[in-house]
TORMARSE-292743 format. One record per residue (C-alpha): residue in one letter; x, y, z. Coordinates in pm, whole numbers, plus 50000, padded with zeros to 5 digits. Example, Ala and Ser with C-alpha at 12.3 -4.5 7.8 and 13.67 -1.06 7.14 Angstrom:
<rs>
("a"; (51230; 49550; 50780))
("s"; (51367; 49894; 50714))
</rs>
This chain:
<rs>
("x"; (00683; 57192; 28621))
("x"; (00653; 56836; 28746))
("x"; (00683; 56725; 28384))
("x"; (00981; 56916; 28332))
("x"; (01223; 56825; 28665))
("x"; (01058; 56437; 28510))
("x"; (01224; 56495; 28210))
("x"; (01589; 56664; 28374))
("x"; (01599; 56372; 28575))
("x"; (01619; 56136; 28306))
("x"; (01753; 56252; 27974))
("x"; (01787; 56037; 27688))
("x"; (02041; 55961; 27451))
("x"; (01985; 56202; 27172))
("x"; (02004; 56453; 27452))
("x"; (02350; 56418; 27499))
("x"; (02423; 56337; 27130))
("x"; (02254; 56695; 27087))
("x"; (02500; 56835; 27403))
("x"; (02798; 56742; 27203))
("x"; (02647; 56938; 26864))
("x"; (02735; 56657; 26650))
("x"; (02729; 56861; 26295))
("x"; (02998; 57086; 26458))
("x"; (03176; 56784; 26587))
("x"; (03179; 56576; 26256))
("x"; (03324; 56903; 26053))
("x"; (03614; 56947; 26312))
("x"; (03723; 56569; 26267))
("x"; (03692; 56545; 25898))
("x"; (03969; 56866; 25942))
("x"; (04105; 56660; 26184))
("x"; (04128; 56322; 26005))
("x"; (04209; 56497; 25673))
("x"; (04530; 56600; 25924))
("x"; (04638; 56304; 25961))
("x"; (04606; 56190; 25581))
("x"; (04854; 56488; 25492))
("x"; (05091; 56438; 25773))
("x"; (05271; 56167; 25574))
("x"; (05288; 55983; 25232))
("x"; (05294; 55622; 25427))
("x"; (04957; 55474; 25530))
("x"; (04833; 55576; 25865))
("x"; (04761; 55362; 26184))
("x"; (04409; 55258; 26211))
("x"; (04486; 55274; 26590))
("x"; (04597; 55650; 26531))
("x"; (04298; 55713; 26296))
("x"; (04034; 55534; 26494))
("x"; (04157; 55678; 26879))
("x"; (04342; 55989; 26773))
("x"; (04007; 56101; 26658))
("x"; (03801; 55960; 26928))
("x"; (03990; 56161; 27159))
("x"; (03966; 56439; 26960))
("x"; (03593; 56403; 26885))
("x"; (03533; 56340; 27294))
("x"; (03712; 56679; 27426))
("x"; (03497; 56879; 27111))
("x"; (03193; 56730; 27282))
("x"; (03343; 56811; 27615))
("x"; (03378; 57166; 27513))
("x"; (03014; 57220; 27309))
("x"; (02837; 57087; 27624))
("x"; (03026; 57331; 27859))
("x"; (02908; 57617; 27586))
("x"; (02570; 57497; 27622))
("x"; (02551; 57481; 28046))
("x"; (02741; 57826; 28029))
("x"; (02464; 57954; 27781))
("x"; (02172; 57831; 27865))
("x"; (02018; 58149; 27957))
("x"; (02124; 58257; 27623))
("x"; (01988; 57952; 27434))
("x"; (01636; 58053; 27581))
("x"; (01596; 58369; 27393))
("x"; (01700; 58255; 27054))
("x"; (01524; 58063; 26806))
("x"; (01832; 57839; 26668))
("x"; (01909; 57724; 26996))
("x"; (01587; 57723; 27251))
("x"; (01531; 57370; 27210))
("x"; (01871; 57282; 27341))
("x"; (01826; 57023; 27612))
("x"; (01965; 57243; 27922))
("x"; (01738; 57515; 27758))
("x"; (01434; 57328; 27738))
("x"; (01453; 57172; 28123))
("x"; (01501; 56799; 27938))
("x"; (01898; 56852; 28126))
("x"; (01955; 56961; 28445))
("x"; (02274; 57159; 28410))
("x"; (02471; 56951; 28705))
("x"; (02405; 56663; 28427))
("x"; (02584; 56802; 28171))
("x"; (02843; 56889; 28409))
("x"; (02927; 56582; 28471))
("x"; (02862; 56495; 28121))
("x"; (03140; 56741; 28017))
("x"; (03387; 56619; 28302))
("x"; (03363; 56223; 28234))
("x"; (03393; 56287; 27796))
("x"; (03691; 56579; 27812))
("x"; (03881; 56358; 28087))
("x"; (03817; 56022; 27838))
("x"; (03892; 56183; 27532))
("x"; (04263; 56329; 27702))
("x"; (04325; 56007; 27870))
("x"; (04263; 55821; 27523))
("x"; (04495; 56083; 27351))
("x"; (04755; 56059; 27602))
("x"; (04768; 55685; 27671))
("x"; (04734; 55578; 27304))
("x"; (04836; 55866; 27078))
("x"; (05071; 56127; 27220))
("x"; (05133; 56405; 27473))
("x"; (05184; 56668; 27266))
("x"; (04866; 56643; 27072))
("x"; (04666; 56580; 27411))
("x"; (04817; 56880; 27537))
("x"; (04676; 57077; 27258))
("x"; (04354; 56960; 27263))
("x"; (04330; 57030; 27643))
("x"; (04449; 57419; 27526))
("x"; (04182; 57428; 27268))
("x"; (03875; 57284; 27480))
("x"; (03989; 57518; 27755))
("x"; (03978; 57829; 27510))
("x"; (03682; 57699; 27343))
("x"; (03484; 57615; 27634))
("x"; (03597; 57912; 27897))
("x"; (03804; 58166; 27756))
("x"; (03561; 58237; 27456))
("x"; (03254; 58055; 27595))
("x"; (03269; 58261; 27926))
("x"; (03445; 58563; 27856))
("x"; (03532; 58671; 27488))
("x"; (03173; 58597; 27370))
("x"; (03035; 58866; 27617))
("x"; (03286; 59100; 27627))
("x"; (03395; 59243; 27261))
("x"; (03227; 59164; 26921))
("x"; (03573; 59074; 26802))
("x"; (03484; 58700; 27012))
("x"; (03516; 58552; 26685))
("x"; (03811; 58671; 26563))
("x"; (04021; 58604; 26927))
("x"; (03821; 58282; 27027))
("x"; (03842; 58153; 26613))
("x"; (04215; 57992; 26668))
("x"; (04065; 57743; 26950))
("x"; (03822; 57602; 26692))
("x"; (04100; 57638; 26385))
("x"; (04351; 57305; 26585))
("x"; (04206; 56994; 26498))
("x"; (04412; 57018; 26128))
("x"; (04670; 57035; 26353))
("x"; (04582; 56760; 26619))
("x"; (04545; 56578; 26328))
("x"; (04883; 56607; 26180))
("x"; (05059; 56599; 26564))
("x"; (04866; 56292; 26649))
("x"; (05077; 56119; 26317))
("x"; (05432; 56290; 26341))
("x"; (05414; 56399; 26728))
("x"; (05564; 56738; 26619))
("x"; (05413; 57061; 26517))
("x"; (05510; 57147; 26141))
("x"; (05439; 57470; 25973))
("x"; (05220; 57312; 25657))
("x"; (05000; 57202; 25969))
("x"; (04990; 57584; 26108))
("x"; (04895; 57671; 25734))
("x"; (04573; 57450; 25791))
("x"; (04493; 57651; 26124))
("x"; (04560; 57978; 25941))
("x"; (04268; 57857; 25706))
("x"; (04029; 57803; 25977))
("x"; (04157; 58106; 26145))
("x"; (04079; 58308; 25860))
("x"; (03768; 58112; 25755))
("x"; (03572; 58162; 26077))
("x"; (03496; 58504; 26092))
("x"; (03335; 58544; 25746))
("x"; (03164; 58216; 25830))
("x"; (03057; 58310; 26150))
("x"; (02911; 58708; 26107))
("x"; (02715; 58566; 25840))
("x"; (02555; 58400; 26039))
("x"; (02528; 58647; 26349))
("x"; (02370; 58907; 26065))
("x"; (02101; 58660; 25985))
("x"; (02063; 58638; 26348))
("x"; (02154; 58989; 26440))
("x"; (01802; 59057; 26643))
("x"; (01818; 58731; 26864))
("x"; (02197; 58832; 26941))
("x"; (02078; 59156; 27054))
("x"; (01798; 59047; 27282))
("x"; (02003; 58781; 27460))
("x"; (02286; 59078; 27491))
("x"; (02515; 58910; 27338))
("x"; (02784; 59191; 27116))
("x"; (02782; 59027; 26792))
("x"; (02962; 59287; 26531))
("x"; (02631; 59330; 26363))
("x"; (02465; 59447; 26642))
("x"; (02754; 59685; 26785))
("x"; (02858; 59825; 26442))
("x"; (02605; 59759; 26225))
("x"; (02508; 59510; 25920))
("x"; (02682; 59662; 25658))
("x"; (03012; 59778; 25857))
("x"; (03006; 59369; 25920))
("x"; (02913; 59281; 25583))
("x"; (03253; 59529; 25453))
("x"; (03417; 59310; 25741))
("x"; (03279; 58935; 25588))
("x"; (03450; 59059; 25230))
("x"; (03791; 59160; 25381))
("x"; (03810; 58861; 25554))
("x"; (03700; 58661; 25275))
("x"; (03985; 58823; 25039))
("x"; (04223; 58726; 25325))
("x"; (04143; 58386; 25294))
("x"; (04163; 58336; 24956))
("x"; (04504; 58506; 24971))
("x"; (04611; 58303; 25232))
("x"; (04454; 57944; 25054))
("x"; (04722; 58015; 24793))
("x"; (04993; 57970; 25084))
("x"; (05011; 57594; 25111))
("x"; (05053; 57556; 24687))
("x"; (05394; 57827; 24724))
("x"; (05543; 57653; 25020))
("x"; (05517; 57289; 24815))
("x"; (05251; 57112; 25050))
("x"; (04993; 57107; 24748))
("x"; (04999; 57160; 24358))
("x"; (04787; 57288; 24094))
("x"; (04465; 57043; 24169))
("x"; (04448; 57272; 24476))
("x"; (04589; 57569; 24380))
("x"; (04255; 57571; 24107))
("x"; (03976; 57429; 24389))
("x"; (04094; 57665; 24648))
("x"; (04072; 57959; 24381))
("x"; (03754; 57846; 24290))
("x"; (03608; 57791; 24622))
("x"; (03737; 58131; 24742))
("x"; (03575; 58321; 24434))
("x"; (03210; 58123; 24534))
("x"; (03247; 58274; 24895))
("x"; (03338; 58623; 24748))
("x"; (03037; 58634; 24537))
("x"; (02806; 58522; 24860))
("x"; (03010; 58812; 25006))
("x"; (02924; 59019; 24768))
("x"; (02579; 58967; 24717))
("x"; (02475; 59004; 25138))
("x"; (02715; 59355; 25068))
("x"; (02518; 59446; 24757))
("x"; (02220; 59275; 24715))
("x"; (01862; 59294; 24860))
("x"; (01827; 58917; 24931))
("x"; (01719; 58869; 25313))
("x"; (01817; 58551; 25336))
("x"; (02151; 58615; 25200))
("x"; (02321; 58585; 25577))
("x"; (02181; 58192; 25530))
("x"; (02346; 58167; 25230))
("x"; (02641; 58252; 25263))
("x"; (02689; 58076; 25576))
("x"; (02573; 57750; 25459))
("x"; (02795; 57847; 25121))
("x"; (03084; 57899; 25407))
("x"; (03032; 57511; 25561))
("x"; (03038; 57388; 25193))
("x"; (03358; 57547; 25135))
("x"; (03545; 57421; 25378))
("x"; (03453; 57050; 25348))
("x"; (03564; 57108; 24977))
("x"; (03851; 57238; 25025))
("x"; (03979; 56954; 25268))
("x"; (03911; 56705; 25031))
("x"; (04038; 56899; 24743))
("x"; (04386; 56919; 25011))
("x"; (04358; 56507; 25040))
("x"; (04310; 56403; 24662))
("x"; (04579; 56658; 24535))
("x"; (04803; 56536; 24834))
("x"; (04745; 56116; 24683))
("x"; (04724; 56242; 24311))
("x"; (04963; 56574; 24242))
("x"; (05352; 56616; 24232))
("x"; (05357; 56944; 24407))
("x"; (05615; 57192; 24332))
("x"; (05775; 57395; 24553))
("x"; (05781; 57783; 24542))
("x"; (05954; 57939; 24868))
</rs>
């Protein structure tokens, strides 16, 4: 015990590198940064590239280190997340408080005093539904958390493209309707591979209220959805036939990981298909940004 309130009392560094879960971070501000790129034809400020996503990056870590005070309890009984440093005693909670306080009030000030209000506005709205309304409520109360809370984590596209035009544009909302759509699929396949842990900490994933295989139906519809709505941004103009083919490709590799946790007798399939998920999202933001420097699109609707 001694060793432990030790350790809370002085924390180190990769401690609250680890509060801010970096890999989450770093995916949300490539979406983010890969906003910004789209936004416009003409180069982009360094200032708005370098701070826009600093103050973007700062509220995300804001927002992952109030999930992890909020669930500590939670973090205990599962085997992804017990070494978390709240979990483990390395944190005292009233740390990461603060912690969560100094970063999310940095990253808005940065956003508002050096980018704009509108995209420090909505960056306040997600961390708030990230960090409370799904953190604290949605994630406890229904197993359709994911699908509610998913829009929260689906905006940095879209702080992205704000934090270059100041104005909210509806190629931008198609970018959030990707996440939107991509997070559930991504998500459940990982809650199935995790589907006991869930249940133990009480948590009502949808694989452990309606089952693995009602879920697994659920990852494929969801899955078809998104590939349907991929092919959005190529009609409306915003992209041509570089991504049209990527995103078609892309969307057929997650249906066949979709396919083989509904049909196949692979365990580890839930693994699979959720790392498969994390690869396909990176790769289809990049396809967006070299089709966006390279392709003429040509517009549909």
């Amino acid at each position: 015990m001694q060793d432990i309130e030790l350790q809370t009392q002085s924390p180190g560094w990769r401690d609250y590198l680890e509060l801010c879960k970096p890999n989450v971070v770093a995916l949300m501000i490539l979406t983010s940064l890969i906003g910004m790129l789209l936004a416009s034809d003409q180069f982009v400020s360094l200032r708005v590239l370098i701070l826009g996503n600093l103050g973007i990056a700062l509220c995300a870590g804001s927002a992952a280190a109030v999930n992890h005070i909020v669930d500590r309890r939670i973090d205990n009984q599962m085997a992804r997340t017990h070494n978390r440093p709240i979990a483990t005693g390395r944190m005292a909670p009233r740390q990461a408080i603060w912690f969560a306080f100094i970063t999310g009030l940095s990253g808005l000030l940065v956003l508002l005093l050096f980018i704009n209000q509108i995209t420090a506005w909505l960056t306040l709205a997600s961390l708030i539904g990230y960090a409370f309304v799904y953190t604290m409520f949605l994630k406890r109360a229904t197993p359709q958390n994911i699908v509610i809370g998913g829009l929260a984590g689906a905006a940095p596209p879209l702080l992205g493209w704000t934090a270059v035009t100041g104005e909210i544009h509806y190629n931008a909302l198609l970018l959030v309707l990707i996440i939107y759509a991509w997070t559930p699929p991504h998500f459940w396949a990982l809650a199935i591979h995790r589907k006991e842990e869930y249940a133990t900490a009480e948590i009502p994933m949808l694989p452990v209220t309606h089952g693995e295989q009602y879920t697994k139906i659920n990852i494929v519809l969801y899955t078809l959805l998104l590939i349907v709505i991929t092919i959005l941004p190529f009609l409306t103009g915003m992209f041509g036939w570089l991504y049209l083919t990527g995103a078609l490709a892309l969307g057929l590799g997650f249906l066949y990981w979709s396919l083989v946790m509904l049909w196949g007798a692979d365990d580890d399939s839930g693994m699979k298909t959720f790392k498969y998920s994390i690869t396909y999202l990176m790769a289809l933001f990049c396809i967006m940004l070299l089709d966006h420097y390279l392709i003429e699109p040509t517009k549909f609707i």
